[in-house]
N, C-alpha and C positions, 0 to 999 in steps of 0.2 A: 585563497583568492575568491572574489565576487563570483567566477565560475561555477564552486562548488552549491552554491546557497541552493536551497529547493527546501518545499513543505511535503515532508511523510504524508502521505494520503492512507498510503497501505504496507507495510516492510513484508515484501510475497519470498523474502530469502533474507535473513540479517547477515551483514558486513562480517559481523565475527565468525561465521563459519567457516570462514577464511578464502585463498581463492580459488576459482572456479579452474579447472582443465577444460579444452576445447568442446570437448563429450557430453561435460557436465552441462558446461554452459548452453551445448546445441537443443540436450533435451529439456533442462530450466524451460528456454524460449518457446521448446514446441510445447510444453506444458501451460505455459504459461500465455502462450500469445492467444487464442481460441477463447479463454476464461476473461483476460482483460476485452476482449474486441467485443463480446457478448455483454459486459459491464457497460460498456461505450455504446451499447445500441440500447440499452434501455432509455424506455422515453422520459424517468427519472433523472438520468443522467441532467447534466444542467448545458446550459448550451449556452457560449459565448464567451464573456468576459466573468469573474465571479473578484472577490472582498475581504480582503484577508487584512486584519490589523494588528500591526507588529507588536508583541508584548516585549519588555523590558530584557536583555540577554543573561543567561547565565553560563557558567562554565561550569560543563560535567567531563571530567577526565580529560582530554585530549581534546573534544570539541567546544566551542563555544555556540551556545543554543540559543534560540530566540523563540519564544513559544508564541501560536498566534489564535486571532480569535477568529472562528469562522465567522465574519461579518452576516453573510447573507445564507447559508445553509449548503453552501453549496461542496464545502468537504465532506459535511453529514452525508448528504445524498449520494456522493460517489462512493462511500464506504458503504452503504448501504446496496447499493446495483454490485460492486465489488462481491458482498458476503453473500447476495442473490446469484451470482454468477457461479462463485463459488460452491456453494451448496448443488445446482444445477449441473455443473461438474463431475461431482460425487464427493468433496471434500467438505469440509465443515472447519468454518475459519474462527482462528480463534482474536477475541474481540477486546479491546484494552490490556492492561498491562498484568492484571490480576494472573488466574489459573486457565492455565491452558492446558490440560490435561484432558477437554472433552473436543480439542481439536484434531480434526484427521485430513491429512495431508491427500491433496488430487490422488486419485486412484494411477495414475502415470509414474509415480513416486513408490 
């Protein structure tokens, strides 16, 4: 459904880990809401409206994908305040799809 559609900015938990208990999920949030809200005050952060243009869809297993192009900069900049936030946290985020092996999960984890 049109519901589900959204653009990845940041995956701070992948789907496949499967699902969350009540516990899990309370401390996810409190882990997680402090680091996002600090991402959201940087002056970096973009402010308003931003430009995202739909590339062509593809299907990977179960979903059907539409990959997009950050028009105006403005998904750069939030990943960027994101891995600022992050690191400032005590974690160290890991970046693209490559090796993540020198990633370390929030110190609250």
């Amino acid at each position: 459904p049109a519901s589900t559609l959204h653009c990845t900015v940041a995956t701070l938990r992948a789907f496949t880990g499967g699902p969350l208990d009540t516990d899990a999920r309370r401390l996810l949030v409190a882990a997680w809401t402090p680091v996002l809200e600090a991402a959201r005050r940087a002056p970096e952060w973009p402010k308003g409206e931003f430009q995202l243009r739909m590339g062509p869809p593809t299907l990977e297993g179960a979903a059907g994908i539409f990959r997009y192009e950050d028009s105006d900069g403005a998904v750069w900049a939030m990943r960027r305040c994101l891995e600022a936030a992050i690191v400032a946290a005590g974690g160290v985020p890991a970046i693209g799809g490559g090796d993540r092996s020198s990633a370390k999960p929030l110190p609250s984890f």
